[in-house]
N, C-alpha and C positions, 0 to 999 in steps of 0.2 A: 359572072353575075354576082354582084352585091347580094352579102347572106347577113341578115341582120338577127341579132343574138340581144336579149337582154341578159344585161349583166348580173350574178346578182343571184339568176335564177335554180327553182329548186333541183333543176336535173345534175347544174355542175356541182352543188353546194353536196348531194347528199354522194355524189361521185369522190368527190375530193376526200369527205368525212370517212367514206367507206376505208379508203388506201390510206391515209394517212394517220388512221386513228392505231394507236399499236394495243395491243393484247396484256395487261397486268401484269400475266405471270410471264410472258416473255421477256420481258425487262429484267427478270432478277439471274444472277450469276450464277449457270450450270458450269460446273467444273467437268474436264472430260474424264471419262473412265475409260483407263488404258492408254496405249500409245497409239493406238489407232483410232481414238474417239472420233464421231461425227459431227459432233460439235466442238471443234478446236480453238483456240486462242483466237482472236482477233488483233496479230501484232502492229500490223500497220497498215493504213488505213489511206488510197490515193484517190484524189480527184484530180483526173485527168482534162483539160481541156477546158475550166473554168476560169472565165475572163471577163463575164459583162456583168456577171452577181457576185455580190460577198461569198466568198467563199466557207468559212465558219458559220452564217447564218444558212449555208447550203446544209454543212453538216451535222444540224441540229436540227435538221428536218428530217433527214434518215432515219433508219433505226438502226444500222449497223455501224460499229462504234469500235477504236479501237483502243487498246487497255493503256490506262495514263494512269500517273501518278497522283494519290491524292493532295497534295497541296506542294507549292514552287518551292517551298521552304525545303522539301525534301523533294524537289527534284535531282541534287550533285547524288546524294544518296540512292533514287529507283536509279538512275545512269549505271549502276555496277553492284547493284541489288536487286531480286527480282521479290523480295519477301510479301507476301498478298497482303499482309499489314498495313503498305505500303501504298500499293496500288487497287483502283477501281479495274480491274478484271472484266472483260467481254469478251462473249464465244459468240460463234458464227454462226446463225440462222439459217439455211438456205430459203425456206420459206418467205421470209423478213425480206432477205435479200435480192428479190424477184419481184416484191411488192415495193423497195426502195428506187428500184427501177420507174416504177409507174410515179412515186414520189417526186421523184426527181426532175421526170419529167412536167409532172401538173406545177410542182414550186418553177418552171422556168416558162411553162404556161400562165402563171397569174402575172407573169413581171412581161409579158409582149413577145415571149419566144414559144410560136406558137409549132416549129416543126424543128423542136430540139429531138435529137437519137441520143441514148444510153447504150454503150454496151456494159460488162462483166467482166471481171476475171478473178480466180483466186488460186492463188498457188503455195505452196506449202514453204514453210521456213528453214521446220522443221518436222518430227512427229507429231508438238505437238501445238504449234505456231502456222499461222498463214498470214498471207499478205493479201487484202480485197483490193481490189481497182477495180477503182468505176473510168472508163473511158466518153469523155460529153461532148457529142458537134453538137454545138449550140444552135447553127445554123441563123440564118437572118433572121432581125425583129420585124413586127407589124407597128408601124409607123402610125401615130397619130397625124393628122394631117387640120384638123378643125375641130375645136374645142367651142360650144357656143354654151353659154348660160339663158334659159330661159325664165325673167322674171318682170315682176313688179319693180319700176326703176326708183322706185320710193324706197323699198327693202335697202339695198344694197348701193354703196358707192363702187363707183369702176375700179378704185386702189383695193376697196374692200374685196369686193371680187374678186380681183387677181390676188391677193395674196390666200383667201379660201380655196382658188384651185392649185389642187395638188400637181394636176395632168397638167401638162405642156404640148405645144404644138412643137413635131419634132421629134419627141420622148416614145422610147416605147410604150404599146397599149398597159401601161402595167395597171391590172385589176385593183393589188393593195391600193394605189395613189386613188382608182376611181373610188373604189368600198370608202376612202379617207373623205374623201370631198365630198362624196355623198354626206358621211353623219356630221362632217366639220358644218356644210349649210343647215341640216336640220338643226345642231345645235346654238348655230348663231340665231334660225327662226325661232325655238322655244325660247333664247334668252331675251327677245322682240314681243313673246307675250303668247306667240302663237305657238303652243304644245300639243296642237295636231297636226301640223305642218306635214307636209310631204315632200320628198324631192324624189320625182323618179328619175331613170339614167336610161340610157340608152346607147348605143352605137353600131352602126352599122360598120362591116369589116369589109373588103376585098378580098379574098384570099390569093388572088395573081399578081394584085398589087402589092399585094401585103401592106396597104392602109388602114386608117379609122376613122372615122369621123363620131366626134360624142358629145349627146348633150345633156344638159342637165335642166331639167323643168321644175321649180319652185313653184308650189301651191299651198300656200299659206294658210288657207280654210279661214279660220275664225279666231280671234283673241281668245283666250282661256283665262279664268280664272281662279285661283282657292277660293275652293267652298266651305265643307266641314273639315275642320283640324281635328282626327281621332290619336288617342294620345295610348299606348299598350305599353306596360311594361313598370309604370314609374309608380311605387309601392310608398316607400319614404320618403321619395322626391316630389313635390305637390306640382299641377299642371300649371299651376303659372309660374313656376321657376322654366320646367319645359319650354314654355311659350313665350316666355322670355330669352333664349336662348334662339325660338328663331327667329329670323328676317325677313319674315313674311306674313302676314297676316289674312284674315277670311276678306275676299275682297280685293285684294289685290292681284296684281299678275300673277301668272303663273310663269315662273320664270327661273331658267336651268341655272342662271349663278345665285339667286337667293337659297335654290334647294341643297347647294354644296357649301354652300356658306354655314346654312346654319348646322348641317352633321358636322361640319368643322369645329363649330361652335359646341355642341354636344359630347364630343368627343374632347375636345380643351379644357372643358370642366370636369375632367375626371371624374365624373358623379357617374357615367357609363361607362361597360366592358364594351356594350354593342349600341348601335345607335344608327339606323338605317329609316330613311323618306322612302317610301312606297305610296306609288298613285298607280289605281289601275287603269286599265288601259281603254277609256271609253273613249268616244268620240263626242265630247261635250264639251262645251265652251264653260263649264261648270266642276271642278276637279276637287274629288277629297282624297285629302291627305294624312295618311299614318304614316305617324311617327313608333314605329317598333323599338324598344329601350331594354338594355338589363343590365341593373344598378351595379357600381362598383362597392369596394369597403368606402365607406366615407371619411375614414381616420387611417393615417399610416404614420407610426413611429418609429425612430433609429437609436440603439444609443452605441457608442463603440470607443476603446480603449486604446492606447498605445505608450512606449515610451518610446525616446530615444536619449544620447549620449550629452547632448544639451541643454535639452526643454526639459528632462525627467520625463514624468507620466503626465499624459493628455488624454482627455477625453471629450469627447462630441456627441452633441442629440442634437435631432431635428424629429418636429411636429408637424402634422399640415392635417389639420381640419377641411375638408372641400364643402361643407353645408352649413356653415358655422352660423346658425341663428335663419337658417334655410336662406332660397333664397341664389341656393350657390355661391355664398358669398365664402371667401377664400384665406383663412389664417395660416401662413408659415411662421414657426418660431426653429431658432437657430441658434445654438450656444456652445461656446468650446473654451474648455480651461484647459492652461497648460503650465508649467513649474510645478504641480503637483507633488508635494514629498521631497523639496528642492533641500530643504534646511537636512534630513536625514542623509539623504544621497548626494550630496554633495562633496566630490569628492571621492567618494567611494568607490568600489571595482571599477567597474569601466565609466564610469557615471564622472564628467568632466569636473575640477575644481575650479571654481567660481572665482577670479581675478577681485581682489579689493579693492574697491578703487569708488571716491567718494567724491573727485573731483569734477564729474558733471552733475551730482545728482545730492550730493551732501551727505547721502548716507551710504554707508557701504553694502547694505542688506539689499537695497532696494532691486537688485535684478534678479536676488532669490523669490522677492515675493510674486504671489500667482499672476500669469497674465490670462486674460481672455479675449472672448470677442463675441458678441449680442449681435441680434437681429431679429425684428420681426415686421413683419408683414403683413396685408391687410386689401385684398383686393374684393372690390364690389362687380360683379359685373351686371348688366343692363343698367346700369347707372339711368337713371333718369326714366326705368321702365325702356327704354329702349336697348334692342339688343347690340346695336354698334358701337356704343359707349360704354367707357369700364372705367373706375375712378381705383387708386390703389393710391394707399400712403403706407410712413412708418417709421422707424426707427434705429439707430444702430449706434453703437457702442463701442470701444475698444480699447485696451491696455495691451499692446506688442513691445518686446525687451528683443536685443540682440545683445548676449552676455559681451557685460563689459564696454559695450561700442554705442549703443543709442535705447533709448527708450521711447516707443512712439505712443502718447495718448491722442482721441478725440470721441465724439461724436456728435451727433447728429439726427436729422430729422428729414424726411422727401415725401414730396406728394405729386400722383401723375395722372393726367386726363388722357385716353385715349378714346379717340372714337374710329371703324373702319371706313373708308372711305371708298373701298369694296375688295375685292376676295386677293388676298393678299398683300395690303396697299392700307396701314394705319397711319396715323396721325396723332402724334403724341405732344402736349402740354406739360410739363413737370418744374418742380424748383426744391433743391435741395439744400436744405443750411448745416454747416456742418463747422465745426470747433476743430482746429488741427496743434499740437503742438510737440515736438519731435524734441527731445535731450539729445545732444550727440556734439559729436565736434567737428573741426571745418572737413578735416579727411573724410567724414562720413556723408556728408552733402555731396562732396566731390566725386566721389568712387561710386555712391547708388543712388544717387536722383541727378547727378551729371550738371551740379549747381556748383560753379566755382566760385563765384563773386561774394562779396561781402554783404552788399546789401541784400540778395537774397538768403543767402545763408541767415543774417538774421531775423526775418522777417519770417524763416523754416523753424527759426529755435522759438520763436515767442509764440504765443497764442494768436494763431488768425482766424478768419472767418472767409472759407469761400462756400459761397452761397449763388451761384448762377443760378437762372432762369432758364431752360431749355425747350426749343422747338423743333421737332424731328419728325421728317417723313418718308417713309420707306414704300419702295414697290416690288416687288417680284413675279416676274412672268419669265420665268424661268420652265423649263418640263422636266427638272430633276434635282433637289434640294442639293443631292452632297457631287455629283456630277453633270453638270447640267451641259445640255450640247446645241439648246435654241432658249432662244429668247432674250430678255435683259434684268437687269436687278438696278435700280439707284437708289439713291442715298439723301439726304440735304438738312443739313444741323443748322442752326441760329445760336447763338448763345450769350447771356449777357448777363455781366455781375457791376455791380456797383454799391453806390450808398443805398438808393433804394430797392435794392433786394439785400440789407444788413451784410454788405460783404466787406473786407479789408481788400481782398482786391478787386479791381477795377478793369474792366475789359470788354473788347467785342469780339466778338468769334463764329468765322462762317468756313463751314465744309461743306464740301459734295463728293460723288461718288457716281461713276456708273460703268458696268460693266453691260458687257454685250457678246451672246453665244451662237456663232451659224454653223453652218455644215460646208464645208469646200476637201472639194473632193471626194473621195471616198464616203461609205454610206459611216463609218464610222468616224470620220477627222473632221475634228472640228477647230474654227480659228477664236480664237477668245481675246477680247482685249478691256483694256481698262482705263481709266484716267479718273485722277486724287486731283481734285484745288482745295485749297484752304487757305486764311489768311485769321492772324491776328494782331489785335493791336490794342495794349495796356494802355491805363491811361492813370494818374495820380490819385491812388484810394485813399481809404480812411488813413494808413497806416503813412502817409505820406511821402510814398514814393511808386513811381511807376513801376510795378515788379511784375510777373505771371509766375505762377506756378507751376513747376516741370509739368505736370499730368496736363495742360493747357497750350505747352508747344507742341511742335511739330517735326515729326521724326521722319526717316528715310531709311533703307537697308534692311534688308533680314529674308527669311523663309518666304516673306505674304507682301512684300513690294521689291525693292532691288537688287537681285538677289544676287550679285557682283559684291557685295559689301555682308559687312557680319549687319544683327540685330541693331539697329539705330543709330550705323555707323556711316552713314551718308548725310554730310551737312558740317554745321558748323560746329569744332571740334577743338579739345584741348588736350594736351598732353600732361601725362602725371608722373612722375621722378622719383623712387626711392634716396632717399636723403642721403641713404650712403653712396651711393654713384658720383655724389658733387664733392665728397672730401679730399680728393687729390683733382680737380679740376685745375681749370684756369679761369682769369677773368680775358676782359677784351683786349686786355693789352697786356697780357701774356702772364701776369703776375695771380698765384696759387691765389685761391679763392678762400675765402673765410667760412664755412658752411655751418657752423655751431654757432652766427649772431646774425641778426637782420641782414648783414651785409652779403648773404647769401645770393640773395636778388640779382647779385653783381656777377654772379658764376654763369658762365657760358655753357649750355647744355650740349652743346656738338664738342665739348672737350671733355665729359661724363667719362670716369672710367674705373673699370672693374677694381677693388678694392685689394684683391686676391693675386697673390703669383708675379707675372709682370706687370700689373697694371693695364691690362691692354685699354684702348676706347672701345667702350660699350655698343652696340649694331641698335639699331631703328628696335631690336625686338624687347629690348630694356623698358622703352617707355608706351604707356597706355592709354590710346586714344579713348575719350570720354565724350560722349558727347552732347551737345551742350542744348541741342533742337534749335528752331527757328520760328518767328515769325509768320511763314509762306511757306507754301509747297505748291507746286507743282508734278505730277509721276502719271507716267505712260507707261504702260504694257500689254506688249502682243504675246501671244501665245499660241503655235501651230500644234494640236493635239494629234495623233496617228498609233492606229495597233501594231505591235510587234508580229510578224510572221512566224516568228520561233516558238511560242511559245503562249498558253491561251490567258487572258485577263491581263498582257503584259504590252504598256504601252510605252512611247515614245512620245518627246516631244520637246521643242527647241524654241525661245525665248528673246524675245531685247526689253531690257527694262531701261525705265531711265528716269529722274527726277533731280528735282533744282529746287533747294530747303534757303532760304534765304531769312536774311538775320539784321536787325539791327540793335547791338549790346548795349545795354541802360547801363551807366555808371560800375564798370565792370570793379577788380579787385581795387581797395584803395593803395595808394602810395605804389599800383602796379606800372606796367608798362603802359603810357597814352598810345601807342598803336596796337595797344590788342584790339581794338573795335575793327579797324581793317584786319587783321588776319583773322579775325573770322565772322567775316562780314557774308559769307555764303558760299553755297557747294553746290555742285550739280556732277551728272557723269550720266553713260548710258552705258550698258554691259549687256553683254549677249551671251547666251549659257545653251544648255540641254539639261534633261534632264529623264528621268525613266520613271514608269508608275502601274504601280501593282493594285489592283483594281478587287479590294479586299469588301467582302461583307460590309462592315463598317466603314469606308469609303477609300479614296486614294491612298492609299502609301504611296508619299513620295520622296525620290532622291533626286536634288537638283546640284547641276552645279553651274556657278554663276562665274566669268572672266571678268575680274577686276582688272581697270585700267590702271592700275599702279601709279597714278599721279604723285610729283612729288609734291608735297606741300610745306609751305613756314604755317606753324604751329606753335601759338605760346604753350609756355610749358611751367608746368604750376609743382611745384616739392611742398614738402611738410618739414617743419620746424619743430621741433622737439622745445615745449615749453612747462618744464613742470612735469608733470604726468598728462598734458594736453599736446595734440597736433596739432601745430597752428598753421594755417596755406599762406604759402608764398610764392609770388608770380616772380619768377626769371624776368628779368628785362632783355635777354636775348631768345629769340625763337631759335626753333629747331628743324633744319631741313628732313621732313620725316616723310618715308619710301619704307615700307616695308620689305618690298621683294626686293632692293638694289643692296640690302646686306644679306643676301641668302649664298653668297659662291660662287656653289656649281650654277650651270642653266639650266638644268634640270629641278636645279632648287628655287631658282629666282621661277620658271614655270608651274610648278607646285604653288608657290609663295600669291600668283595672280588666280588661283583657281579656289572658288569659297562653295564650302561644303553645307547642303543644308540638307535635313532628315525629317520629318511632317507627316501627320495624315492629313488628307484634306486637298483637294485642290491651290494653287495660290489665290486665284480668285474667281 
């Protein structure tokens, strides 16, 4: 006979709480006294027979626990140490361990296994070590069989529905999935307006059949509204800065994403330690609201020192007013000097001497004198009295020297609109004008901003103006900021510089971004994937030539997209030559090359050879791919996430990335090669890896490694010309067939040589 149960109810609720609740002082670590203690070691610790529940999420429901090492770092170390220093230590209950019994059994009765047997066992190690097993027939689940929702067909759409129910038809009865569905519909009726809503649940069981059938009744009752806003707590903070901050006002809905919106909002203006919405609990279509607060400092200052063997002595302060002129309105100021004491220590003990050298800059002093870097900030929030809105502008500064090699001045000015466009999900306006002008010579464009060509190089060394216009809008519904295992994140930029935003260059530029997190499989593995587009396209600025700015192309490779490839090594690419490799060259037709006049250009780079000993030819690991970015992107990545069984917080998980950077080169080196525009006319590759990840406080550690497809490629390839006390770039007219792994030997070397190492915190995406 059908025996019908509310779920839910207080006889299971205070049953459960009784056994599963544990004792304070049993928790903490009795050591045994003697070698016959009664309470002995807990060394190791079996669950026998667990197969339809996570198994770790089983063992965090016990209380009997077995002695593990405090952290993986010194796991090699507990392996052949037993020092308590070491390890988190647990002894044996018997009491605990008769009550994990009954535990064990109710956690495999909330998930649908409702005639699971536990038995016991404990047997000695040693004097003064044991070993607990738990023996578990699971025995068969209670099958849901009918899943009905009972509502108002106005409420709820059919797709919406289905994805609020947890429960499946099919699925074991598991209680968590009904307890989920239940508050998932209550919370989508309060976010509808209705904050007395009710869903009750029900199902009736079989127990011969071992079926369910369950349903859930939606009674929506009455819209709700804020009534009185009570404000507790705010001493120096005045109540309309408070009520500015939230998203709600008297009269409006009552409504569960305005109420977490705005403690969001409370808590980002660091003006509160604590910041908690409380409405009691009446049954009224009429709701007041307190707001409970308690203020933070409202000023925090930094100032801090250092040297090193370079820059000499630096120093840095940072300011942040959070009430500046009330209001919550938000000043950071930001400043750091460095060459500090350059003229004394120069030279000195360990303290580096300063290269003379007046040829880019006319004076020879000029990298001792100080550099620094300004910033300040200035944000409003409720711009406009509303609290979705936040206006912030400012300013910035800077003098940066790299001794001897470049000096980079500019600054600048930005201003940004944002408004939320709801919990999670802003909408940003902004336009930055900024002064750039960089001293250096061609080598240094080449080597760290990956600009070979002439026309941009000089368009790097003059005074420019980029000054884009930016429009960005981001979302996240994500269920976990640094590990997230449902939901999705995207992205989508606009951006555009020209005459009329005061720019020198000239451009349009659109990206997007979206990522996506499910569950497949197991309660813990998750599949993740991603996909990058982007496209740009310069166009003839003030400065009178079609150029873009490295920071404005488009890159591929590294830790956070292809992970087959180093740091922004996937795309369109140039090769770089120490000068001396080309002095015992050849040219094309076999006669020794000239490498100390222009005619260098004439030296054939696949005849490069060691200067030293025999002379041998130089291997692919002589020359340094640079790269040069693109135009376009294209990038795809999957990602299977899975826990390690070995070992706890340690996971697993294997990869294909892929992307295609695509290029079309404006007037590349002058007097170079007219087919450098086809060799590096664009790149793509897909690479499939693994990787392993330590699942730290502060978030992922991860170790990946990515399978480069070792393609060979023709690659111009650009040396420097020794002119004066200046480097000056010159492009080879012959390419270079470049293969990194096909000069490595051994197989073992050439297999090494296709495996790229990358080391991170953080998720890739």
């Amino acid at each position: 006979m059908p025996l019908t149960r509310r779920i839910g109810g207080a006889a299971l609720a205070l049953a459960a709480s009784a056994f599963v609740a544990r004792s304070a002082a049993a928790q903490q670590e009795q050591p045994p006294k003697g070698d016959l203690s009664p309470t002995p070691e807990v060394k190791v610790l079996e669950l026998n027979g667990v197969k339809s529940v996570d198994a770790d999420e089983l063992r965090q429901s016990i209380y009997t626990t077995a002695t593990s090492c405090k952290s993986i770092l010194l796991w090699p170390i507990c392996k052949f140490s037993h020092w308590r220093a070491l390890e988190n230590r647990h002894y044996l209950d018997k009491q605990e361990l008769q009550r994990d019994v009954l535990r064990i059994r109710v956690f495999y009765y909330k998930r649908g296994f409702r005639e699971t047997e536990v038995d016991t066992s404990v047997s000695r190690l040693n004097q003064k070590q044991v070993r607990v097993r738990f023996d578990v027939l699971e025995g068969p689940p209670t099958l849901v069989t009918d899943v009905t929702v009972a509502q108002d067909s106005t409420l709820f759409t059919a797709r919406r529905q289905r994805r609020l129910t947890l429960l499946k038809t099919g699925q074991p009865l598991d209680l968590l999935k009904l307890d989920s569905t239940r508050v998932g519909f209550t919370n989508e009726l309060w976010d509808l307006g209705y904050g007395d809503a009710l869903v009750d649940t029900s199902s009736i069981v079989d127990p011969v059949a071992r079926t369910a059938q369950v349903q859930f009744r939606l009674v929506p009752n009455h819209l709700t509204r804020v009534g009185q806003i009570v404000i507790n707590g705010a001493d120096e903070i005045s109540p309309t800065t408070v009520l500015n901050s939230l998203t709600f006002r008297t009269g409006d809905l009552y409504r569960r994403s305005t109420v977490l919106e705005s403690q969001r909002n409370l808590y980002e203006s660091n003006l509160f330690k604590l910041a908690t919405i409380q409405v009691p609990e009446t049954f009224d279509s009429l709701k007041t609201v307190n707001v409970l607060l308690r203020e933070a400092r409202m000023h925090e200052a930094r100032l801090s020192a250092g040297f090193n063997t370079v820059d000499y002595v630096q120093t840095e302060g940072r300011f942040t007013h959070y009430n500046l002129l009330g209001g919550a309105r938000r000043l950071d100021l930001t400043a750091t000097v460095g060459n500090l004491l350059s003229r004394p220590l120069d030279g000195w003990g360990i303290f580096r001497q300063q290269t003379v050298d007046n040829t880019l800059t006319g004076n020879p002093d000029e990298f001792l004198k100080p550099t620094w870097q300004a910033n300040i900030q200035f944000t409003q929030p409720a711009f406009l009295r509303r609290p979705k809105n936040s206006l912030s502008f400012g300013g910035f500064a800077q003098r940066r020297a790299v001794p001897a090699v470049a000096i980079d001045r500019g600054y600048g000015a930005n201003i940004s609109y944002t408004r939320s466009l709801g919990l999670r999900a802003p909408l940003s306006l902004g336009y930055v004008f900024a002064v750039t002008n960089v001293l250096a010579d061609d080598a240094y464009f080449c080597v760290n901003f990956g600009v070979c060509d002439r026309v941009t190089i000089d368009n790097l060394r003059s005074h420019q103006r980029l000054s884009p216009v930016l429009a960005r809008v981001l979302v996240d519904r994500t269920d976990q900021p640094l590990n997230a295992s449902r939901g999705y994140t995207g992205r989508f930029e606009l951006e555009h510089a020209g005459q009329e935003t005061i720019s020198d260059y000239s451009y349009n530029r659109v990206f997007g971004q979206w990522t996506n997190y499910s569950r497949l499989g197991p309660r813990r593995n998750v599949l993740a994937t991603l996909v990058r587009v982007g496209w740009v396209r310069p166009y003839v600025g003030q400065n009178g030539d079609a150029v873009l700015h490295p920071s404005k192309r488009f890159y591929a490779g590294g830790s956070q997209s292809v992970r087959g490839y180093g740091e922004n090594q996937l795309g369109p690419r140039i090769l770089t030559l120490p000068h001396g490799f080309l002095t015992y060259a050849l040219t094309a037709n076999g006669a020794p090359c000239d490498a100390n006049s222009p005619a260098i250009r004439f030296c054939d780079p696949n005849t490069a050879r060691d200067s030293t000993g025999a002379r041998p030819l130089v291997g692919d690991d002589k020359f340094t791919p640079r790269p040069l970015g693109g135009t376009s992107l294209i990038e795809g990545s999957v990602e299977y996430r899975f826990p390690l069984p070995f070992m706890k917080n340690l996971g697993g998980a294997v990869f294909v990335d892929g992307a295609a950077v695509g290029e079309r080169v404006f007037d590349p080196l002058t007097g170079g090669i007219t087919s450098l525009k086809d060799l590096v006319s664009g790149t793509g590759a897909i690479t499939p890896g693994f990787g392993i990840r330590y699942y730290s406080p502060v978030g992922p550690i991860r170790v990946d490694l990515g399978i480069n497809p070792s393609k060979a490629e023709d690659l111009a390839v650009v040396t420097e010309l020794p002119v004066g006390r200046q480097n000056t770039l010159v492009p080879l007219d012959i390419p270079r067939r470049y293969s990194p792994a096909a000069g490595a030997g051994t197989a073992v070397g050439k297999i090494l040589n296709r495996l790229t190492l990358h080391l991170s915190i953080g998720q890739a995406f």
